[in-house]
Backbone as CSV, one residue per row, in Angstrom:
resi,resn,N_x,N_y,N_z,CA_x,CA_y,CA_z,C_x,C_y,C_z
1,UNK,0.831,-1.192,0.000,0.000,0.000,0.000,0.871,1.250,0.000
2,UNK,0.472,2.307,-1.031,1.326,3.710,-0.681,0.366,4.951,-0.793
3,UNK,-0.973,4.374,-0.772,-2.066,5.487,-0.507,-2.849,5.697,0.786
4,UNK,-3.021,5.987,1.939,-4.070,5.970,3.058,-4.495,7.300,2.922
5,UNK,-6.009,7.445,2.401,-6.818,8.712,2.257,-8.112,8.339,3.292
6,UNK,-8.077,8.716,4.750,-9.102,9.058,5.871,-9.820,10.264,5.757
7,UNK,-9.299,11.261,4.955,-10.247,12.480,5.387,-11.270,12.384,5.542
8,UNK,-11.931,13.814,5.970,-13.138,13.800,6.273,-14.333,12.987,6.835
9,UNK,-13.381,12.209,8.027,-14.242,11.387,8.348,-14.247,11.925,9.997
10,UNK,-15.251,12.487,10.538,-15.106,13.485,11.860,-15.096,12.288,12.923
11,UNK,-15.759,10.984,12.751,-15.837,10.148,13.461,-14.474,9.331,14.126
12,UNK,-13.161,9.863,13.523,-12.471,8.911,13.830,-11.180,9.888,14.362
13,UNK,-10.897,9.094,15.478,-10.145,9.784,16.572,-8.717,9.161,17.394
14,UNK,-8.284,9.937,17.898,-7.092,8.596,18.885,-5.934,8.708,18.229
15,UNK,-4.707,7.767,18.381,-3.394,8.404,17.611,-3.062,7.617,16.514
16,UNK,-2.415,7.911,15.509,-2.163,7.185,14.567,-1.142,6.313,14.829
17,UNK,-1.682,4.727,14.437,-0.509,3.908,14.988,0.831,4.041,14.371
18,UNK,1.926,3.712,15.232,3.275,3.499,15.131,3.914,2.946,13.971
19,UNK,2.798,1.923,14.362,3.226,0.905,12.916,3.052,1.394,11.559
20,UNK,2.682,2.163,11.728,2.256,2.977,10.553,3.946,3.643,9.270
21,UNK,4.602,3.800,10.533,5.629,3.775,9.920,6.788,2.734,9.123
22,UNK,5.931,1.351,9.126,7.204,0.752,8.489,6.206,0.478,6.764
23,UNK,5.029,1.330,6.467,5.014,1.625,4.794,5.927,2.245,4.590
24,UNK,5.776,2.368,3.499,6.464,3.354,1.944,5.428,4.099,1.385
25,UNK,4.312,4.845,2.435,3.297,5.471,1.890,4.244,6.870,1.259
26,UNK,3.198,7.197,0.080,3.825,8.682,-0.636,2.350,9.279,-0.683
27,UNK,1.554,9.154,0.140,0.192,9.973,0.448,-0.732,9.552,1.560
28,UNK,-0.568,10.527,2.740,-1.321,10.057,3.499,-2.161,11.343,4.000
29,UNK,-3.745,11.178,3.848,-4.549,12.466,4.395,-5.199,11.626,5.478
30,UNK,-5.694,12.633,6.580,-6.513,12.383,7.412,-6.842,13.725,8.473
31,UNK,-6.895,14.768,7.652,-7.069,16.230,7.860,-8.981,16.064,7.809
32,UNK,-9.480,16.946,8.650,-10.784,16.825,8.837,-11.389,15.621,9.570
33,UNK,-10.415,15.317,10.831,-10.703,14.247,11.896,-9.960,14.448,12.858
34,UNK,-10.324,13.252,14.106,-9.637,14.226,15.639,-8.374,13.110,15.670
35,UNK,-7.712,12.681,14.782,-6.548,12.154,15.039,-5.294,12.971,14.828
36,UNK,-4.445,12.143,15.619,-3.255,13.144,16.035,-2.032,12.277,15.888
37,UNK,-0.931,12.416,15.584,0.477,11.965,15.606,1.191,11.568,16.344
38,UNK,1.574,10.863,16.303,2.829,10.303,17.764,4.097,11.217,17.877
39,UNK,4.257,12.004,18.965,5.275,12.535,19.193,6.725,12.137,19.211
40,UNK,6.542,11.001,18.529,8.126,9.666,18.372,9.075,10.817,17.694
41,UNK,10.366,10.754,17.966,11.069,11.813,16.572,11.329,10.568,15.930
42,UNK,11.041,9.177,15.598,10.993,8.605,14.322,10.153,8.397,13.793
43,UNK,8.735,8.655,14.220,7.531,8.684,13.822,7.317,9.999,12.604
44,UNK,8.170,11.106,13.508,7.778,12.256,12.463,8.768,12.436,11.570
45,UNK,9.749,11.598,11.354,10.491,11.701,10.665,10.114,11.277,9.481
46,UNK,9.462,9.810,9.637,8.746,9.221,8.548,7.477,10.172,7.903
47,UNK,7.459,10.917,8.722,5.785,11.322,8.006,6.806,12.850,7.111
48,UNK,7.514,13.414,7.476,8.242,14.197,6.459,8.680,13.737,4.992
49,UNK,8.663,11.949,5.121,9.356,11.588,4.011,8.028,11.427,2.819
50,UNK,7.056,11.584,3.639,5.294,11.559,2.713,5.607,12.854,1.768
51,UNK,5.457,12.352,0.478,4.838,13.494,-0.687,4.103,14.305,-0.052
52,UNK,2.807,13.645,-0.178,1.794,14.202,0.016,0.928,14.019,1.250
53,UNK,1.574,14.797,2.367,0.731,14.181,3.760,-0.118,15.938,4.016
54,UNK,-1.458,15.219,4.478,-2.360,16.318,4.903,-3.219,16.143,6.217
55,UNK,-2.634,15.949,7.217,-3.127,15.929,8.633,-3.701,16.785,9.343
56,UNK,-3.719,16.758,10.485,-4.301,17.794,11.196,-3.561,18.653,12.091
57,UNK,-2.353,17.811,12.254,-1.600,19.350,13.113,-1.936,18.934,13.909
58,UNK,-2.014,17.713,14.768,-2.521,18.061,15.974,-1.026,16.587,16.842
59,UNK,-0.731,16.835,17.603,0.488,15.857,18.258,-0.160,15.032,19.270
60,UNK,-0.148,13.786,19.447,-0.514,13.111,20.266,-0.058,13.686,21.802
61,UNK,-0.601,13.630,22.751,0.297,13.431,24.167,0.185,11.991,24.329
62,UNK,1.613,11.585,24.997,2.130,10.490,25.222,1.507,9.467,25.522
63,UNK,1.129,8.761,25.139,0.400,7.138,25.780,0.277,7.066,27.797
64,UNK,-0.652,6.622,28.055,-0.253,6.219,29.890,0.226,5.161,29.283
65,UNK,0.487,4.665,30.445,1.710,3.073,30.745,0.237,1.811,30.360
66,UNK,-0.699,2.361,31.178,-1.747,1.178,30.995,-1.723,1.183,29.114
67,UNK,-1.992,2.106,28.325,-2.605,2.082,27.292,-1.366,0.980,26.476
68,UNK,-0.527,1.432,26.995,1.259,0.564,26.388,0.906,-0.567,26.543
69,UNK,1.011,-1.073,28.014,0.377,-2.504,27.686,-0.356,-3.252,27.743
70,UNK,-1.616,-2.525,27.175,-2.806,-2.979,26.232,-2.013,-3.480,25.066
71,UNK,-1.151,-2.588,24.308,-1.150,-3.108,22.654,0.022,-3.743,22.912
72,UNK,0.898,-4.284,24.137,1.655,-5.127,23.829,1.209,-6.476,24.401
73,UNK,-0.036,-6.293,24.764,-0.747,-7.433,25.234,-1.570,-8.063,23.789
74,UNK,-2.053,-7.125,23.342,-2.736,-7.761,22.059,-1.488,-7.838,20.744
75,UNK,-0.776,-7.292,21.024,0.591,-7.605,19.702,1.313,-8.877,20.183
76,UNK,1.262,-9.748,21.133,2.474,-10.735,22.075,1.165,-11.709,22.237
77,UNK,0.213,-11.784,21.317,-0.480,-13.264,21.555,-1.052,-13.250,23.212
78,UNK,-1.612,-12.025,23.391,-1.626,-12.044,25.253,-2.752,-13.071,25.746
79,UNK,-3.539,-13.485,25.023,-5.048,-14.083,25.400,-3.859,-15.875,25.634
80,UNK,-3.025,-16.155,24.722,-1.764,-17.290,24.921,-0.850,-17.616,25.944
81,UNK,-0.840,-16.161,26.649,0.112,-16.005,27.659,0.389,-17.336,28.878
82,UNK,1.112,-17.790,29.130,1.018,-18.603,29.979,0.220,-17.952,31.435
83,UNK,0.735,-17.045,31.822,0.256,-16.460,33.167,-0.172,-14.532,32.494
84,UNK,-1.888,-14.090,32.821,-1.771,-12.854,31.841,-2.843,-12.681,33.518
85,UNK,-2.278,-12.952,34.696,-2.969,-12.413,35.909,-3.282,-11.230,35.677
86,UNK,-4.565,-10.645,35.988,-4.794,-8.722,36.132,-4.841,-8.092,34.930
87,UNK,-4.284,-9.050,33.526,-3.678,-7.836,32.578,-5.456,-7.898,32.318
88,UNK,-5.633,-6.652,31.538,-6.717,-5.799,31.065,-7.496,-5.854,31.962
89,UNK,-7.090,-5.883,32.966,-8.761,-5.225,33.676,-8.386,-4.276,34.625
90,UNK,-9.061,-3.591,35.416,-8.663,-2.143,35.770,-8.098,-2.237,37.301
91,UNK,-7.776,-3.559,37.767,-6.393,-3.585,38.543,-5.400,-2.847,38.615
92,UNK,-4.656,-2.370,39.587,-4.014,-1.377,39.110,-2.824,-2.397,38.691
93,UNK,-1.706,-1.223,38.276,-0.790,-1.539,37.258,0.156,-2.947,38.140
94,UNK,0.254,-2.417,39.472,1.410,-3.549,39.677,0.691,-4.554,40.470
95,UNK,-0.882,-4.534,40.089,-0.911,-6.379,40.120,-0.825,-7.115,39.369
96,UNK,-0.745,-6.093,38.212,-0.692,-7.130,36.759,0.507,-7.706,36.671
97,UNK,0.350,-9.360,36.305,1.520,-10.082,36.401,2.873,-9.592,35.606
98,UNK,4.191,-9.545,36.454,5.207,-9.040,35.697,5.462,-7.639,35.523
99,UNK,4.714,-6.961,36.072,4.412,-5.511,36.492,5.265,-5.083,37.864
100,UNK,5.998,-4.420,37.838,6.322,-3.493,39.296,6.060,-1.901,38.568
101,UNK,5.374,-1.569,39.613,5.556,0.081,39.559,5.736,0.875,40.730
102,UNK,6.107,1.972,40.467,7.178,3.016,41.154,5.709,3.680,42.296
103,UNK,6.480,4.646,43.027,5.581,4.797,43.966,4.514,6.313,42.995
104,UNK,4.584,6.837,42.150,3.898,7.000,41.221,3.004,6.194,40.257
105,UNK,3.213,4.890,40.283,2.349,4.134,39.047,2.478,3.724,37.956
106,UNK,3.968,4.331,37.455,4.683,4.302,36.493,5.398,2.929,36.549
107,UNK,5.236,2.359,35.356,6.031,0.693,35.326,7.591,0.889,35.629
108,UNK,8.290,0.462,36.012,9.690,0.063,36.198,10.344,-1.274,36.059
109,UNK,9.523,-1.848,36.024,9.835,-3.541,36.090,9.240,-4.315,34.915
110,UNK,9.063,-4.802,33.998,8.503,-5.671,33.143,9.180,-6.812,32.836
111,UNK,8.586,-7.925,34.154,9.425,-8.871,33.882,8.259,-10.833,33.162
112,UNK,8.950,-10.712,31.878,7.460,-11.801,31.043,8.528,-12.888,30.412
113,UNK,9.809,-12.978,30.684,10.239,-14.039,30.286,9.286,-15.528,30.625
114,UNK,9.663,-16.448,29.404,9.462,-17.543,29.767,8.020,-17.452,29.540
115,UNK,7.018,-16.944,29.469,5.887,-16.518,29.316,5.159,-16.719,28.036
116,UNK,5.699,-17.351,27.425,4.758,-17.410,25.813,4.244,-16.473,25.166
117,UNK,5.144,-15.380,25.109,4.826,-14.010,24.305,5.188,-14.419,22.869
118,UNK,4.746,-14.394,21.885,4.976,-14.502,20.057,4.311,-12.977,19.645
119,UNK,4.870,-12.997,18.538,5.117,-11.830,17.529,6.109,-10.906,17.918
120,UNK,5.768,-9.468,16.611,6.886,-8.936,17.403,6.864,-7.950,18.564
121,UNK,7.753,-7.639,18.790,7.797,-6.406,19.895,7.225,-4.962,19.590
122,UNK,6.102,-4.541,19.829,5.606,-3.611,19.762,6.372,-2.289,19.892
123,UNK,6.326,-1.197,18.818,7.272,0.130,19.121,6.784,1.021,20.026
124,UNK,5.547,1.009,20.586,4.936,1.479,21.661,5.947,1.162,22.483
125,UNK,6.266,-0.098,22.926,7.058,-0.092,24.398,8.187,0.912,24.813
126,UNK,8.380,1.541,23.495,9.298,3.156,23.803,9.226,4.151,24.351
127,UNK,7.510,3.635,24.730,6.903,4.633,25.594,6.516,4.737,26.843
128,UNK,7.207,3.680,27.261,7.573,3.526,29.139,8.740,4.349,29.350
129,UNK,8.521,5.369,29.523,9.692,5.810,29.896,10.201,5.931,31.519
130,UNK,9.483,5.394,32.158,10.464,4.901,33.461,10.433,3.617,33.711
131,UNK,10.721,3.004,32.745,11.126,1.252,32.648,12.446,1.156,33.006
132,UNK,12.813,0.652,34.170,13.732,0.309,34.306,14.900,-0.920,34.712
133,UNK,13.781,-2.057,33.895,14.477,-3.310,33.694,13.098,-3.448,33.222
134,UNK,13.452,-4.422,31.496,12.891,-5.413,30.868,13.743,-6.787,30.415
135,UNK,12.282,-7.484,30.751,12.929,-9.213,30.864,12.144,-9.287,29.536
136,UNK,12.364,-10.656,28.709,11.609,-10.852,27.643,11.967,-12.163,27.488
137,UNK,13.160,-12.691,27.520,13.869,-14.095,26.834,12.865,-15.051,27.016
138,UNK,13.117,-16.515,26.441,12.637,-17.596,26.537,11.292,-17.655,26.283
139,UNK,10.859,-16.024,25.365,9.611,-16.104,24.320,9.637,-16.559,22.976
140,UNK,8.522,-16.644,22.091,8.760,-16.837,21.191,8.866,-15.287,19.792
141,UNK,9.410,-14.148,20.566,9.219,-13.280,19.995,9.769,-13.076,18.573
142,UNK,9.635,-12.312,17.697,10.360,-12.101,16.254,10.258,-10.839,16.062
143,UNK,11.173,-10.840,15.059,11.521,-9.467,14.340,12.600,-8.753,15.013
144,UNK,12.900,-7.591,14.570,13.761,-7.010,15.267,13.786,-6.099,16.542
145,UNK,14.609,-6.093,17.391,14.553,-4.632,18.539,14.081,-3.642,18.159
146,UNK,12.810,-2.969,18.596,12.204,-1.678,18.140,13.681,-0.712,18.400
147,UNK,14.098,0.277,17.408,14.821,1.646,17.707,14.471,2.239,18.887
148,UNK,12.807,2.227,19.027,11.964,3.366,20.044,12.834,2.976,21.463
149,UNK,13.223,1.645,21.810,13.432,1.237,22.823,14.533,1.901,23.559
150,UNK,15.676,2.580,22.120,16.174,3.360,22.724,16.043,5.084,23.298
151,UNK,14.450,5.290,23.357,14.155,6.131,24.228,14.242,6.138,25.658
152,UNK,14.188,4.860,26.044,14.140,4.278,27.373,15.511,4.527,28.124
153,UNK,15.944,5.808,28.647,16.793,6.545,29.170,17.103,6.101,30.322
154,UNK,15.673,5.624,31.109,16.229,4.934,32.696,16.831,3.718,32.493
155,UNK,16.434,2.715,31.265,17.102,1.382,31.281,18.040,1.304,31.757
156,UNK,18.366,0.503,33.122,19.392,-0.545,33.174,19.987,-1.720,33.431
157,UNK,18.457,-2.324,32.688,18.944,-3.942,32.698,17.656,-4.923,31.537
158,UNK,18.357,-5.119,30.119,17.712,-5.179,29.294,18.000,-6.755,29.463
159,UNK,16.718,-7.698,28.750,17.174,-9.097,28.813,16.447,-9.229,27.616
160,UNK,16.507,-9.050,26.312,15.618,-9.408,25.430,15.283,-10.471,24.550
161,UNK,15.771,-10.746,23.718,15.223,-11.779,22.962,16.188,-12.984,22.466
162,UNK,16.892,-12.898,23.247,18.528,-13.876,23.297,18.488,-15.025,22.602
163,UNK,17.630,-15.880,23.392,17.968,-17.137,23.123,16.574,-17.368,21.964
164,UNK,16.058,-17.264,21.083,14.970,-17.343,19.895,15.864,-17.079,18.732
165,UNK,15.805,-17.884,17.440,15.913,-17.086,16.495,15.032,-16.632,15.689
166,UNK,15.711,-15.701,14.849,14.966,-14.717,14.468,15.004,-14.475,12.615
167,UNK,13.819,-15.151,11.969,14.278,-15.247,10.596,14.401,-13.903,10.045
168,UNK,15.456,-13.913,8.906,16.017,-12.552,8.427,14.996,-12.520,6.890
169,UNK,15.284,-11.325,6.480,14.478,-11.038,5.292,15.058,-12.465,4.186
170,UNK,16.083,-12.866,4.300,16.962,-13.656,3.601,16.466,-14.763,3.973
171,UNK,15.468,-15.307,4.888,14.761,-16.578,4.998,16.030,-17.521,6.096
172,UNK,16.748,-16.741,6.298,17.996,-17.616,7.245,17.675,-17.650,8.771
173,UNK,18.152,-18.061,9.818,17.818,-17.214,10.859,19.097,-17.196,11.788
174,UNK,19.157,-16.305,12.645,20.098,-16.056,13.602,19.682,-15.330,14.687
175,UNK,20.842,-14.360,15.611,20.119,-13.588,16.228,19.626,-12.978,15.971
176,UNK,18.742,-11.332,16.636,17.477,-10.120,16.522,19.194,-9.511,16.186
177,UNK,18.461,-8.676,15.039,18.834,-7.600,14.849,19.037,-6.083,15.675
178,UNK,20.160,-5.645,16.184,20.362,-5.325,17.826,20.877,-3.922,17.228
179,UNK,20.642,-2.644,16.523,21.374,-1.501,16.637,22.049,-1.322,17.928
180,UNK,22.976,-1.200,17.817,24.023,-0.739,19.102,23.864,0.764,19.712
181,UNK,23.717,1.474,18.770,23.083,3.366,18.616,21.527,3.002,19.749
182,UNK,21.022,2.172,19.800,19.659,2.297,20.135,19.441,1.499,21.899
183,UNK,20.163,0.684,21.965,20.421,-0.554,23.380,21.369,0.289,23.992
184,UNK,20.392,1.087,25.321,21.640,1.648,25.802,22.292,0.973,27.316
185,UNK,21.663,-0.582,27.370,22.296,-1.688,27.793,22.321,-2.584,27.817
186,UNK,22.776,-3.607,28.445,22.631,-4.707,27.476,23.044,-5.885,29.015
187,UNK,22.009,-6.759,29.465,22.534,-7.483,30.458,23.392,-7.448,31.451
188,UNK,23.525,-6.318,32.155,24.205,-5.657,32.846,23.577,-5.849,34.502
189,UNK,24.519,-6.250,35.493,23.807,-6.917,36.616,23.456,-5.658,37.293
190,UNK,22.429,-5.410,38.223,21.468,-4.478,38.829,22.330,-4.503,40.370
191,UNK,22.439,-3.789,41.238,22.882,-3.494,41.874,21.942,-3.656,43.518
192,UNK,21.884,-3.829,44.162,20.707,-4.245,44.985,21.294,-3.263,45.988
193,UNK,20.539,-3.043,47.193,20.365,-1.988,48.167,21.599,-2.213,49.314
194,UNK,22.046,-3.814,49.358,23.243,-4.373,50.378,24.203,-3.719,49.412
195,UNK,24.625,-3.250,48.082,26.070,-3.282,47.604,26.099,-4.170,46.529
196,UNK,25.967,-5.511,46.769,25.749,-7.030,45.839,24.736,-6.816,44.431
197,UNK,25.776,-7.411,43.677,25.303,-7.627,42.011,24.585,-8.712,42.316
198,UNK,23.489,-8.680,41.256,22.494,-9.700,41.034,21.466,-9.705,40.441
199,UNK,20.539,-10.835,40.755,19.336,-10.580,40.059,18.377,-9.389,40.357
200,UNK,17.732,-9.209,39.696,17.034,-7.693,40.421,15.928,-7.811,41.933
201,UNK,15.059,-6.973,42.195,14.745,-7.442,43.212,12.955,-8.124,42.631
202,UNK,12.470,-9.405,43.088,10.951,-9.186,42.643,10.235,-9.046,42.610
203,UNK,8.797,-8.467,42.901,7.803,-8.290,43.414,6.847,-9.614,43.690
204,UNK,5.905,-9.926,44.078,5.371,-11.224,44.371,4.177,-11.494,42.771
205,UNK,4.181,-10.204,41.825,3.998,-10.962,40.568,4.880,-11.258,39.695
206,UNK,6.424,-10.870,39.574,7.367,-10.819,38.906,7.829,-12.068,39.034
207,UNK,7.670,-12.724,38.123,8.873,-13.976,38.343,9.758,-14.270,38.012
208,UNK,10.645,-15.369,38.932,11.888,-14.997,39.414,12.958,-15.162,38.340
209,UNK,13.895,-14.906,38.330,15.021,-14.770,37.009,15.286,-16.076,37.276
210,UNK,15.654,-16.222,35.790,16.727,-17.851,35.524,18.341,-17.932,35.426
């Protein structure tokens, strides 16, 4: 596809998905509706590279944490999940399994290894920005490391998609494709409150590292 023409449709609202960016659209309208743009700077980068884009001018504000993982619950096969305790229902955030959050509400912890997550990794998750350890391994995830991930400024302790391979456009497979510019760490042991390196600390839905 390299045409998406929405205009004039007043009924339709909310942000334009992410994903949106891996077309090769050279025309996209949706001027004369209440949708709005993702404030990603790779989101708008892509939409500069549009011929012909006619929007509305209007910028998303940032996703909450709940709305994040909603769509990485429905992008990761979540209804499959081995353990999907709390997720979607209006529990708060850190009973949902694999969830810790900060004394604000804000996720910090996302720990789903081992968990039977498939597809790929949603570029939303760039939008936790006080994540500060994600687990993932021993899913069946694909594709490559979202870029977005390297928005995630607090990261410091990434475990992602290690041990899966990951078929390449070339039909081969090996490891995820890992920009180095974008992982601004990489399995790096967490530091605990005694002094002592280790596993991180867990909450009683987080389960426990391998």
């Amino acid at each position: 596809m390299t045409e998406l023409r929405i205009a004039d449709n007043p009924g339709l609202s909310g942000r334009l998905p992410l994903s949106l960016a891996n077309l090769s659209l050279r025309t996209l309208h949706y001027d004369m509706t209440d949708l709005c743009y993702p404030a990603e700077t790779s989101f708008r980068d892509w939409l500069n590279t549009i011929a012909s884009h006619e929007g509305t001018g209007a910028e998303c504000e940032p996703p909450m944490d709940r709305k994040v993982l909603e769509v990485l619950y429905g992008a990761t096969g979540g209804p499959q999940w081995t353990n999907s305790e709390n997720w979607l229902t209006d529990a708060p955030l850190g009973e949902w399994y694999g969830v810790d959050v900060d004394g604000e509400g804000r996720v910090q912890v996302l720990g789903l290894f081992g968990n039977n997550l498939s597809g790929p990794i949603p570029v939303e998750l760039g939008s936790l920005t006080g994540l500060r350890e994600l687990y993932l391994r021993d899913n069946a995830l694909t594709g490559p490391i979202p870029a977005e991930l390297g928005n995630l400024t607090s990261l410091r302790r990434l475990l992602p998609v290690r041990e899966r391979p990951v078929r390449s456009d070339s039909g081969r497979t090996g490891g995820p494709h890992q920009p180095a510019e974008t992982l601004p760490v990489r399995e790096q042991p967490v530091r605990s409150d005694s002094g002592r390196t280790g596993a991180p600390r867990q909450s009683g839905k987080t389960p426990p590292g391998r």
